[in-house]
TIFI-384668 format. One record per residue (C-alpha): x, z, y; residue number from 1. Coordinates in nm, 4 decimals. Example, Ala and Ser with C-alpha at 12.3 -4.5 7.8 and 13.67 -1.06 7.14 Angstrom:
2
         x         z         y  num
    1.2300    0.7800   -0.4500    1
    1.3670    0.7140   -0.1060    2
END
This chain:
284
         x         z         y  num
    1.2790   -4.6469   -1.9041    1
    1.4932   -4.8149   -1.6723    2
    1.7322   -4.5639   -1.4496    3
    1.5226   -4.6645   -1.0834    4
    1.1650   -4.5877   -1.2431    5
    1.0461   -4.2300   -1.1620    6
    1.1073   -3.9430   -1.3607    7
    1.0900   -3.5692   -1.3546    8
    1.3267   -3.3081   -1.3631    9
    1.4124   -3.2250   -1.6915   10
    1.4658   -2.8200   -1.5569   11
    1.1198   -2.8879   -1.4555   12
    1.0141   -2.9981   -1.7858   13
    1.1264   -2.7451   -1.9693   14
    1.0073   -2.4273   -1.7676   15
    0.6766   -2.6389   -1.8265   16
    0.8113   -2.6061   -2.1947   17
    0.8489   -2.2351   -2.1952   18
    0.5220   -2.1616   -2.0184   19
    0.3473   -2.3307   -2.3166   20
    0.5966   -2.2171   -2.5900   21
    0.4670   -1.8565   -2.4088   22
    0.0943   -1.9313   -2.5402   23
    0.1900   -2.0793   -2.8994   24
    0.4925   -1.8230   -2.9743   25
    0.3867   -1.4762   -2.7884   26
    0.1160   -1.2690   -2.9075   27
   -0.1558   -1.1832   -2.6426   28
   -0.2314   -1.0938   -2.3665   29
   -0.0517   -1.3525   -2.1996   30
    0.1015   -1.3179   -1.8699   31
    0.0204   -1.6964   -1.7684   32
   -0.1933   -1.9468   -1.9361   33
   -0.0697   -2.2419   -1.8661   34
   -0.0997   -2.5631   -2.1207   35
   -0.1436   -2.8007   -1.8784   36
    0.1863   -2.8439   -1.7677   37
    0.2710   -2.9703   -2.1528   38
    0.0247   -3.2237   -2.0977   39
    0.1824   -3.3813   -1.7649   40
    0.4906   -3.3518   -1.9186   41
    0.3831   -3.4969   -2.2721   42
    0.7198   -3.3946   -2.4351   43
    0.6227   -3.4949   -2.7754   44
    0.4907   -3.3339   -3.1137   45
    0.8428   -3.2369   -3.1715   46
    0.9069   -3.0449   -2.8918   47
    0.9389   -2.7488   -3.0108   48
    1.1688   -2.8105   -3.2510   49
    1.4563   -2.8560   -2.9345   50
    1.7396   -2.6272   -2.9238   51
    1.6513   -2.4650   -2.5477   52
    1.2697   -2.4149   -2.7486   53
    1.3858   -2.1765   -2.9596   54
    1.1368   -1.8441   -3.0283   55
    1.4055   -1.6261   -3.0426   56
    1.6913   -1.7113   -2.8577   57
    1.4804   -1.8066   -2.5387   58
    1.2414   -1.4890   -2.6141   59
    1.3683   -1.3133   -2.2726   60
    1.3855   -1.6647   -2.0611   61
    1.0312   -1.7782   -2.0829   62
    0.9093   -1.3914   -2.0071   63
    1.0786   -1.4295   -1.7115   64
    0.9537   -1.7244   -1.6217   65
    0.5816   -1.6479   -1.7044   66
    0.6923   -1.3199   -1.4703   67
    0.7868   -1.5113   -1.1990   68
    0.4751   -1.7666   -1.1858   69
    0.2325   -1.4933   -1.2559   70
    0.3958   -1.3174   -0.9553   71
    0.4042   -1.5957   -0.7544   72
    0.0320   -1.6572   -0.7749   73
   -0.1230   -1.2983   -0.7633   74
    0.1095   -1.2624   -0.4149   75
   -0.0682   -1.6724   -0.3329   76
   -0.4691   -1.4780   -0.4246   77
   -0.4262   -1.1380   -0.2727   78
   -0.2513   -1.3110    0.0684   79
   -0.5304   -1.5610    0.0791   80
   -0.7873   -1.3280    0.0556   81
   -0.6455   -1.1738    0.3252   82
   -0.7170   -1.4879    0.5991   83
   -0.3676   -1.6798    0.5103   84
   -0.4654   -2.0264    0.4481   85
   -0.1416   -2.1811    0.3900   86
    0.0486   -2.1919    0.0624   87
    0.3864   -2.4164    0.0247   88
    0.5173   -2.4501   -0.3138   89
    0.9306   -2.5829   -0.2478   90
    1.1078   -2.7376   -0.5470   91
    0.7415   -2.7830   -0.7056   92
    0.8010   -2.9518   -1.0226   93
    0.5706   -2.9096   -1.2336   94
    0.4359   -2.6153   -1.1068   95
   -0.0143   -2.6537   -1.2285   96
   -0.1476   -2.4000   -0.9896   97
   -0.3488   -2.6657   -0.7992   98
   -0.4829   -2.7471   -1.1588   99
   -0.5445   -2.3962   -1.3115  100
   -0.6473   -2.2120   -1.0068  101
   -0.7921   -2.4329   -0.8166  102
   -1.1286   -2.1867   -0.7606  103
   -0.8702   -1.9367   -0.5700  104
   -0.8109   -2.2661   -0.3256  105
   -1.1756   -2.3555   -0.2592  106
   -1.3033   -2.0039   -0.2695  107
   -1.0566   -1.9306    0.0466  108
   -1.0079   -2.2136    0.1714  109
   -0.6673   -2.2857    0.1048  110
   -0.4207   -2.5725    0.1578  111
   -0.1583   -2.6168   -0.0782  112
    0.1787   -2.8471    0.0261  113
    0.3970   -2.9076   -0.3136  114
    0.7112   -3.0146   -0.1334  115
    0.9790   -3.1958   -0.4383  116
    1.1820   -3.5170   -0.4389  117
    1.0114   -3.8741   -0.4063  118
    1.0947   -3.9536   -0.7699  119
    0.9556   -3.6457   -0.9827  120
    0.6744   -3.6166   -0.7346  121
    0.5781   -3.9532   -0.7919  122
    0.5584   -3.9523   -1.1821  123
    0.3814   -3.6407   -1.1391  124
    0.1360   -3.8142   -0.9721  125
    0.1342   -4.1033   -1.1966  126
    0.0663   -3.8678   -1.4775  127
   -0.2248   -3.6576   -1.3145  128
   -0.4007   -3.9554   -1.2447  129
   -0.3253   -4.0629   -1.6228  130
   -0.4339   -3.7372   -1.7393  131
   -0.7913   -3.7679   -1.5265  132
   -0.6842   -3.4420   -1.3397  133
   -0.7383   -3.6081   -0.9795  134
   -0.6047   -3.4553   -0.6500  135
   -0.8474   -3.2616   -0.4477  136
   -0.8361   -3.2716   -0.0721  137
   -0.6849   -2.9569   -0.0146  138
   -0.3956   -3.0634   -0.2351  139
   -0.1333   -3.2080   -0.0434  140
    0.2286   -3.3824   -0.1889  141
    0.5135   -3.3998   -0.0064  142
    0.7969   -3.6101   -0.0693  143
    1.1367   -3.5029    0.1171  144
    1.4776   -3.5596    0.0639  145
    1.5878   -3.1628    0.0753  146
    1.9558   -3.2848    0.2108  147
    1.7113   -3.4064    0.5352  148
    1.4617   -3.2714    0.7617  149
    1.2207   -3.1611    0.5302  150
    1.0983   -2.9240    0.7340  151
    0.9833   -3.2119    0.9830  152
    0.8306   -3.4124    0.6697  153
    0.6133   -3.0835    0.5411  154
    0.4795   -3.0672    0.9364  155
    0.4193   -3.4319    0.9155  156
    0.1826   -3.3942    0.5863  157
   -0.0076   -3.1397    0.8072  158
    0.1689   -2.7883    0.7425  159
    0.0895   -2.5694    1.0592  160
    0.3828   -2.3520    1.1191  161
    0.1670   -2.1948    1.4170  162
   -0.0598   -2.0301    1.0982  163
    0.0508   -1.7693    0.8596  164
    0.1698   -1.9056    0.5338  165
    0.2755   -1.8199    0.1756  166
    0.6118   -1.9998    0.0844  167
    0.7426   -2.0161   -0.2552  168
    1.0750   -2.1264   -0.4230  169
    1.1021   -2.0487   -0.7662  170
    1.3939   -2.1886   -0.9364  171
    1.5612   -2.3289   -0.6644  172
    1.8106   -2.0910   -0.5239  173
    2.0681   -2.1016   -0.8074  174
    2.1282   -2.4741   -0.7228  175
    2.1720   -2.4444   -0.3371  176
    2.5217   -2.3812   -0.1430  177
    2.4510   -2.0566    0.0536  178
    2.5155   -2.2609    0.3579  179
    2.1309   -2.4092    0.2782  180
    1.9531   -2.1251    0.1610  181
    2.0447   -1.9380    0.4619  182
    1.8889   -2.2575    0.6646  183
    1.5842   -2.2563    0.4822  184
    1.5412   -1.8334    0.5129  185
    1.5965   -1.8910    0.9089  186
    1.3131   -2.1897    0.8651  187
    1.0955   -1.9181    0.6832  188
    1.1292   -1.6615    0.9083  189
    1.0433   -1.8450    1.1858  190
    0.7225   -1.8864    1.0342  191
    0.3708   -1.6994    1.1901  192
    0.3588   -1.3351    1.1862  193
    0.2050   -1.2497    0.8268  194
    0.3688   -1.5191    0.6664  195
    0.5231   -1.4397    0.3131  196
    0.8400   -1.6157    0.1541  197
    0.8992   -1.5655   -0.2107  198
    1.2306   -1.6586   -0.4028  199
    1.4194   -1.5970   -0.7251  200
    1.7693   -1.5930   -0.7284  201
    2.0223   -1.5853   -1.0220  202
    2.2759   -1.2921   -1.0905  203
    2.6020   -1.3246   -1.1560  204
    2.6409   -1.3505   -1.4869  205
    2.8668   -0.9824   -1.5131  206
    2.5218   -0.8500   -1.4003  207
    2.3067   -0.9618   -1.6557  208
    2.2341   -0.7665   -1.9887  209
    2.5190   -0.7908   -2.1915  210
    2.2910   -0.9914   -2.4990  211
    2.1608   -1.2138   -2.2404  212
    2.4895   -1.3182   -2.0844  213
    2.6054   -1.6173   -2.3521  214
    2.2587   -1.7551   -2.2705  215
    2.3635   -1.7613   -1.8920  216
    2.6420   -1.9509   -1.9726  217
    2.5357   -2.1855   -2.1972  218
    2.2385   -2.2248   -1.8771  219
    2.5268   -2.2945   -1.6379  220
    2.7221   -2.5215   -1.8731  221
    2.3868   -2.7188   -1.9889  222
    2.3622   -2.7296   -1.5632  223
    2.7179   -2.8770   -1.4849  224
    2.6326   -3.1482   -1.7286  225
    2.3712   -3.2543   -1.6517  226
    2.5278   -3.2798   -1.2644  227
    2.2911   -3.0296   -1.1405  228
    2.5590   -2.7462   -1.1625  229
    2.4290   -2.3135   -1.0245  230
    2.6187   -2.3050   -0.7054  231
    2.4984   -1.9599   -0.6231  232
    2.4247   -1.6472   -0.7473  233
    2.3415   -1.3258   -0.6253  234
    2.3503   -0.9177   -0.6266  235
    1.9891   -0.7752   -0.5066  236
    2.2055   -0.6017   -0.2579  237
    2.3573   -0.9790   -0.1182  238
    2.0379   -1.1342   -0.0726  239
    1.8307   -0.9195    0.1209  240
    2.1094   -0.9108    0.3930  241
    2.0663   -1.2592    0.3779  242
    1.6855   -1.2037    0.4188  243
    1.7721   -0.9731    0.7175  244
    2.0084   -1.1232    0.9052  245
    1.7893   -1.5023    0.8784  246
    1.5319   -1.2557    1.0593  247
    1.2770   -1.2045    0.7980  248
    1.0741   -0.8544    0.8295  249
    1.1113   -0.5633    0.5699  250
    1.2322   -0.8380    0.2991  251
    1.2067   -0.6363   -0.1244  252
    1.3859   -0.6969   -0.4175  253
    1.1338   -0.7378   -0.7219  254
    1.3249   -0.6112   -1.0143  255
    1.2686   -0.7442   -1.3950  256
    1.1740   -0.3314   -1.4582  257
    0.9073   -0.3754   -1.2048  258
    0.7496   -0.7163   -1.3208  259
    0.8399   -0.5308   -1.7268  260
    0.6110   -0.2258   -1.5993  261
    0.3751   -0.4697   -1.4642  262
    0.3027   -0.7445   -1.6545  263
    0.4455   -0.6371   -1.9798  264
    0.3296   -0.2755   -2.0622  265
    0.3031   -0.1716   -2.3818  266
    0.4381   -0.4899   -2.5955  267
    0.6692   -0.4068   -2.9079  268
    0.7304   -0.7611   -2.9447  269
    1.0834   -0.7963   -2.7002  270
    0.8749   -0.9940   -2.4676  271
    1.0213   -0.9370   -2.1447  272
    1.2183   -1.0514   -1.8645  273
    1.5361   -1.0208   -1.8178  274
    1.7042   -0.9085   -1.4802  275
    1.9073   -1.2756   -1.4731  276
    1.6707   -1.3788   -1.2941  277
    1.4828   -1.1495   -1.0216  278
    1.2494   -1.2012   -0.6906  279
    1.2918   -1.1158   -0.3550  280
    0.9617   -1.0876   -0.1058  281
    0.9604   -1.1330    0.2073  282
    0.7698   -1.1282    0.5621  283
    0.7611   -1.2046    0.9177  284
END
């Protein structure tokens, strides 16, 4: 593959990678089903046989990321049900909820706007249509450089900013100057009354468990090398000022205890998410 041809994200990939590894390694019930991102990303047969796949080690990592998606889309259904018709998926990857949950967008009518780089985007696309998965009308791709006016190329592909939406960035904060996530917050909160804006965000790494914190860094260092380095991370406390003072209504901090109590009652297994990595929700 020659360096101009399109390509995804290999962070993309392997969250896709964990959400699988989540069905084959974890006992039930699982928190999100989700093979179909392993089949867009076609890693392989020995995929899980790479270091970052490891049952053990990344036990804690893919529960939070099953956590986070699972959160993600309950907040997408109960908002929709509720009249908002709008749901905007920034930094999408490979994110499959157009795929797996596609009766929660027909039954409410929904319009969903993955918003990711031209190049990623486009293999995606490549590999849907490979994969006989199809777009449906209400799914709508948009390319965007995020250095640029995104915002302008999202209202281009039809995004009404006039109508309440549910905006979603999982992933994507830890790789952002503060400078730009306070510009996209003061987007967001511009946004229609009833809107909702939905984020993780990375601790520092002195306020992670102390087992999970040589997994941080070896996260940051993988990062830096691969040129996509964590420029910020965050105390709960830290970003919901930054919530408040970009305008945003009554913005909450979504612990890992909360999504623990929530999603992963009763396991004995270790199965469950660390506070690394932790939500903040948000409306206008």
């Amino acid at each position: 593959m020659s360096a101009e041809e399109p390509a995804p994200e290999h962070t993309a990939v392997r969250v896709a990678l964990w959400r699988a590894l989540h069905l084959r390694a974890d006992a039930p019930p699982h928190v999100v089903e989700d093979e179909v991102g392993l089949r867009i990303a076609d890693p392989g047969d020995g995929w899980r046989e790479r270091p970052d796949m490891d049952v053990d080690a990344t036990r804690r990592t893919r529960a939070s990321i099953v956590a986070r998606a699972r959160f993600v889309e309950d907040l997408v259904e109960e908002r929709a049900a509720d009249g908002v018709g709008q749901y905007v998926v920034l930094g999408a990857g490979l994110d499959t909820f157009a795929q797996r949950r596609a009766e929660v967008a027909t039954r409410y009518g929904l319009r969903v706007f993955e918003v990711d780089q031209p190049g990623p985007q486009a293999w995606k696309r490549q590999r849907l249509a490979e994969l006989g998965l199809g777009v449906p009308e209400w799914l709508y791709f948009v390319p965007v450089d995020f250095e640029g006016d995104w915002w302008g190329r999202l209202r281009e592909a039809g995004f009404d900013p006039g109508r309440p939406a549910v905006v979603a960035s999982a992933g994507v904060t830890m790789y952002l100057s503060e400078e730009a996530i306070a510009a996209t917050f003061r987007l967001v909160a511009g946004l229609a009354p009833g809107s909702v804006f939905v984020t993780t965000f990375l601790r520092p790494v002195e306020d992670v468990e102390p087992d999970q914190q040589a997994q941080l860094r070896v996260a940051m260092k993988g990062a830096r090398a691969a040129g996509t380095p964590f420029l910020t991370f965050y105390k709960p406390e830290q970003i919901l000022a930054s919530a408040r003072e970009a305008g945003f209504r009554e913005p909450r901090h979504v612990s890992a205890a909360e999504l623990e109590k929530r999603y992963f009652a009763d396991r004995t297994d270790g199965v469950r998410p660390s506070r690394g990595e932790e939500l903040l929700v948000a409306g206008t």
